[in-house]
Phi, psi and omega in degrees: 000130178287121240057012191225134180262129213226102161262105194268118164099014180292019196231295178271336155126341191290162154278037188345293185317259197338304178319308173321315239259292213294343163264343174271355146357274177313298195294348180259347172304336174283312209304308178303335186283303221294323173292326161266006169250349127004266173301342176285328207265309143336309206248001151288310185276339176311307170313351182261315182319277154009268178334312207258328178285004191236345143301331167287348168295313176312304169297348190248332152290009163259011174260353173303307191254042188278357144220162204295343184284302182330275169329319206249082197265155200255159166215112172272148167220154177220155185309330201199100158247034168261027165229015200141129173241166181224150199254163147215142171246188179313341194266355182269145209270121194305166170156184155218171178214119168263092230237177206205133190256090162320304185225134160281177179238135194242148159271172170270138170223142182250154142232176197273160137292312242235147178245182156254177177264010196206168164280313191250045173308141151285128178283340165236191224216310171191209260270175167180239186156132171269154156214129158229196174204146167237133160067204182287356181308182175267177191290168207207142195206132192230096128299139180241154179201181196277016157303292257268110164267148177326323201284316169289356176264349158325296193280317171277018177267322198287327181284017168273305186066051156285353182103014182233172181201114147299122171212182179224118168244140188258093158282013198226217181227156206298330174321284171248099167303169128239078166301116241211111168290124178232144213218089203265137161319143158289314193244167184258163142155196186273323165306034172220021185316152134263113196257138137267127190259339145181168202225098178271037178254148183243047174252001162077052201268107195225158197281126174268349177223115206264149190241156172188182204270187179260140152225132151228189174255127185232162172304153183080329180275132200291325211257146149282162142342122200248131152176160187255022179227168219235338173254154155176186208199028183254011212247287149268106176343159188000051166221114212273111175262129203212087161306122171262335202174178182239155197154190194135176319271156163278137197253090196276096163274118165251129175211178175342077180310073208275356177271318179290347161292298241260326177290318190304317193268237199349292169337297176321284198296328157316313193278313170328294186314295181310328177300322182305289186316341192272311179302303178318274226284333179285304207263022173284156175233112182267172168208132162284117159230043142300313172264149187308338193240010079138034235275139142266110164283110201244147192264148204294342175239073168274276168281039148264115204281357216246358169251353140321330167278338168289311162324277194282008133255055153245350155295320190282334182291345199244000154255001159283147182293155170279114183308143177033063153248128184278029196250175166282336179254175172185022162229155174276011150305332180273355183256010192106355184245129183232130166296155198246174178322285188296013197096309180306177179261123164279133183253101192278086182287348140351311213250327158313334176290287171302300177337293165306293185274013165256354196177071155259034184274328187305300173322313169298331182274329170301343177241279198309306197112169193222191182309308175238037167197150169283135217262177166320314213274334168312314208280305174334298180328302199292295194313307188290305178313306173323295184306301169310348179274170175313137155095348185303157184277014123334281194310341211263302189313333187266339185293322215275330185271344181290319165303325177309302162334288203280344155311318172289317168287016155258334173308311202274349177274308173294302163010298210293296193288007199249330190268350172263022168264342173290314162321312182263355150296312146352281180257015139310315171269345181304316186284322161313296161310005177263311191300297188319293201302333182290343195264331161295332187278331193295309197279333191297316179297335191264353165268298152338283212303298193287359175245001175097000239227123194044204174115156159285151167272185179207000000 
């Protein structure tokens, strides 16, 4: 016992301390078995921790595909995109188009005529005002005076947030500066026009660049097309068109994102596995028959029934047919996915492949669901949220064993006071039979003595 000094047998000869060790040993043998259901126990919930996170992986890639838009991703492609690239979103409609680019869409840009040899040159003579305007907004009015430098009426056209961006650019060489105020729309179309409405500056300031919309041509349409921005997304349904450049035509095609199906359904089946696999390798029971005493090992959830019972309906939703679905399909056996031996999912993406071109409203209906049934990946939803939610037969399995701990660490604290109080009765009385037996030896000697009985003779 830690504080307590002990010499053990110098009276009686015994090894007291070694008596000691091997009966508080003894007394401590139920404590270990308590200690190793402790620890058995401890590492059943890590594994339930495990467990419950890879089941939400599962649930949260079978929300991927909780409806047929959700399954069925679109891919725009375009012919030439250094003149447009195109985008597609869930709303887009397989088909093509062909569009051909007249004008890109500009903003207004002014500069100054006249330069300075500086940034903080003064621009005026005395006292005025640049005042402009964009597009029908109202005028913007920059007093100036003969103080006033390019750099500063720069920063106070910018401190307007009018919808312009000022700057000084050195149109000339470090040799010879020139320095130039120029002054840009933030956004394009013709409704950005730039007006100078009058200039008491003696920088000449005029619009050098005029704004104007994007035009182009698309099928079916006699005229071209208008808009004041170079992106938009009104023009082939759910597909975001985005001009680069003038040129034409181009040929923008939507059709099926069949990799992009295939990653989504591939997400899916990954997070199935890792769970399977997780379950397998946590629930082995193995036996050493190297030794004669043949130790049998068990994985922490071997014997648990309630995560087995959950494995296998999550086996049973994904090999079961989906009911009253109005598609051609209804088992994911027909898109490639089958169960193997060992539990996991095997994935044909070949045949997920053909699946999407011969019928991929089916396919969207086989995971997503259709008007009057609900698809695999709906029935996963359903399955899994029950488990996973507060109070779920997750949450009830990990609370039951988190009671257990602790029960056992109340178990291993009395435990704890009962074998070292036992320890320190122990060597109290051990240490008594040394004092006894030492007061014995002592009157024995001192009786020899006083009767003449050993001793040297002469």
């Amino acid at each position: 016992m830690a504080g307590t000094i002990t010499i053990g047998g110098l009276a009686t000869g015994l090894d007291t301390n070694k008596i000691i060790d091997q009966l508080v040993a003894l007394e401590r043998a139920p404590l270990d078995l308590v200690t190793k259901q402790r620890d058995d126990a401890t590492e059943h919930q890590k594994a339930l921790e495990t467990f419950g996170s890879k089941v939400f992986a599962v649930l949260t890639a079978a929300n991927d595909l909780r409806t047929s838009d959700d399954v069925i991703a679109r891919q725009a492609t375009s012919s030439d995109p250094d003149v447009l690239t195109a985008t597609a979103g869930g709303a887009a409609v397989p088909g093509s188009a062909t569009i051909t680019v007249i004008d890109l869409a500009r903003g207004a840009i002014a500069t100054s005529a006249n330069g300075t040899a500086s940034a903080t040159s003064t621009i005026a003579t005395g006292a005025g005002s640049l005042v402009f305007r964009v597009g029908s907004g109202d005028a913007q009015t920059i007093a100036v005076d003969a103080t006033t430098t390019l750099a500063g009426l720069a920063a106070k056209i910018n401190a307007l947030d009018a919808g312009v961006t000022a700057s000084v650019v050195n149109a000339g060489t470090t040799a010879a500066p020139d320095f130039r105020l120029r002054v840009a729309t933030t956004d394009t179309g013709a409704s950005q026009a730039l007006t100078i409405v009058g200039d008491d500056t003696t920088l000449g300031v005029t619009v050098t660049q005029t704004a104007q919309n994007a035009s182009f041509t698309v099928t079916g349409f006699t005229d071209p097309l208008s808009r004041e921005h170079n992106a938009f997304d009104d023009v082939m349904p759910g597909v975001r068109i985005a001009l680069t450049g003038k040129g034409g035509p181009v040929t923008v095609s939507v059709g099926t994102d069949v990799a992009g199906v295939t990653a989504k359904v591939q997400a899916l089946v990954t997070a199935f596995n890792d769970l399977a696999t997780f379950v397998n390798g946590a629930s082995e029971v193995t036996q050493d028959t190297s030794s004669n005493d043949r130790t049998v090992t068990a994985g922490p959830l071997a014997f648990d029934g309630t995560v087995r019972s959950i494995l296998s309906g999550l086996h049973g939703v994904v090999s079961a047919a989906a009911p009253g679905l109005d598609g051609s399909l209804t088992l994911l056996a027909q898109v490639g996915i089958t169960t193997q031996r060992d539990g996991t999912l095997a994935f044909d993406t070949t045949k997920l492949a053909t699946a999407l071109t011969n019928d991929e409203s089916a396919v969207g209906k086989l995971f997503g669901g259709g008007a009057t049934a609900g698809g695999i990946a709906d029935r996963l939803h359903d399955y899994l949220t029950v488990l996973t939610r507060s109070g779920g037969l997750i949450d009830v399995g990990a609370k039951s064993v988190s009671d257990q701990i602790a029960s056992l660490e109340t178990q291993l604290a009395e435990g704890q006071r009962h074998i070292d109080e036992f320890e320190t009765n122990l060597r109290a009385t051990f240490t008594n039979l040394e004092v006894l037996v030492n007061s014995l030896q002592s009157q024995g000697a001192f009786l020899l003595g006083a009767l003449g009985i050993g001793g040297s003779s002469k």
